[in-house]
C-alpha positions in Angstrom: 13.9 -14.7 10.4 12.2 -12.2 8.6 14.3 -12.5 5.5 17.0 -14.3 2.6 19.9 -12.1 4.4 18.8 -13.6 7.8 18.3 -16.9 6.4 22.1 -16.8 5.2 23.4 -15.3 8.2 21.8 -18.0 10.7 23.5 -20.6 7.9 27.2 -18.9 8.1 27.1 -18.3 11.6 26.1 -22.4 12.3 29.1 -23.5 9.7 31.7 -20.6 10.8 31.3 -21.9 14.8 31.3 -25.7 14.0 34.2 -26.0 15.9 32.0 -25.7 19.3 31.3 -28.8 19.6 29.3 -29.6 16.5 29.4 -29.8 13.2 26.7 -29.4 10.2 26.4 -33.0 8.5 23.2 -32.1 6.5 21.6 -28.9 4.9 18.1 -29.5 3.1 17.0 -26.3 1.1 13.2 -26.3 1.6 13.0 -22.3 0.4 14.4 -23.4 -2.9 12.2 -26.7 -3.2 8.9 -26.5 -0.6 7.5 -30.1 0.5 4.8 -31.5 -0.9 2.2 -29.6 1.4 3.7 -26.1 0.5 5.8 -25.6 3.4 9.4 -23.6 3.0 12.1 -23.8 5.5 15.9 -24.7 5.5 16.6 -27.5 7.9 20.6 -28.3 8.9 21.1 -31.4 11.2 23.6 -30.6 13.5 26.0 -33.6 15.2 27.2 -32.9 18.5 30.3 -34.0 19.7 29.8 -36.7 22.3 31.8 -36.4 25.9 32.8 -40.4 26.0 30.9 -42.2 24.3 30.5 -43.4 21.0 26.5 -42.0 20.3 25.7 -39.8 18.3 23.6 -37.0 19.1 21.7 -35.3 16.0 19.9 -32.3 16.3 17.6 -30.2 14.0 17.5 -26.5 13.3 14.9 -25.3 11.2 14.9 -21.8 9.9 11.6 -20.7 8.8 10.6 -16.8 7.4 8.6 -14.8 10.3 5.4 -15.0 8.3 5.4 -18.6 7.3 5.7 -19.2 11.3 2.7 -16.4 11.6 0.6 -18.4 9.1 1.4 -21.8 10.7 0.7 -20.9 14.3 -2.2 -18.6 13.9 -4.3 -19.7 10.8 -4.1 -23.6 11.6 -1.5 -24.0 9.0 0.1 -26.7 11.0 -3.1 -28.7 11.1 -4.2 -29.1 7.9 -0.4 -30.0 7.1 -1.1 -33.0 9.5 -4.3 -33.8 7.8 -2.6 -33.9 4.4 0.5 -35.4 5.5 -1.9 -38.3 6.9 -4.1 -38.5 3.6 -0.8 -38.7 2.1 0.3 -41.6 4.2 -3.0 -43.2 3.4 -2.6 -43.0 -0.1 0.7 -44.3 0.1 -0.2 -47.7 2.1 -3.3 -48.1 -0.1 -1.1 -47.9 -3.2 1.5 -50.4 -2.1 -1.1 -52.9 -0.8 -2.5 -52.7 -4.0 0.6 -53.4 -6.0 1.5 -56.4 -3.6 -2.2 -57.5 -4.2 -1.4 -57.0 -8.1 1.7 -59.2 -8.0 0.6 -61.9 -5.7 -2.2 -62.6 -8.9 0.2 -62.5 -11.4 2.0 -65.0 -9.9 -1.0 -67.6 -9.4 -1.4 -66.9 -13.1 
């Protein structure tokens, strides 16, 4: 989309036509609040109706501006998203080791 007006057309037009055999079950506002790494979308998770069973089938829609997309797919946006996203992971692990490490000596104390 190339703008807000599209973004809340695309948004309407999924919730108006729910009744075609799916309905919206979650909206997450990424424009409004942009994940850690900077990147702005708005993400609705679709559930599909299922023809007899009892599964669920979840999909995802995100709807990005045109120039975001541009700046991902042609400047290596994406990439260094990964790269962060795995620093962040690191961090993470390292952090949580670190607090079980903390605990498991307080309790020898």
């Amino acid at each position: 989309v190339s703008s807000v007006e599209q973004v809340e057309q695309c948004v309407r037009s999924f919730v108006e036509n729910q009744t075609a055999g799916f309905r919206v079950v979650r909206v997450k506002d990424r424009f409004t609040k942009p994940t850690d790494g900077g990147w702005s979308d708005l993400m609705l998770n679709l559930e599909f109706d299922s023809d007899a069973s009892d599964k669920r089938h979840i999909a995802e829609v995100q709807i990005a501006h045109r120039h975001l997309m541009l700046v991902r797919q042609n400047m290596g946006a994406h990439h260094e998203y990964a790269i962060f996203r795995a620093q962040q992971e690191l961090h993470e692990l390292h952090k949580s080791r670190l607090e079980m490490m903390e605990e498991e000596d307080s309790d020898q104390d």
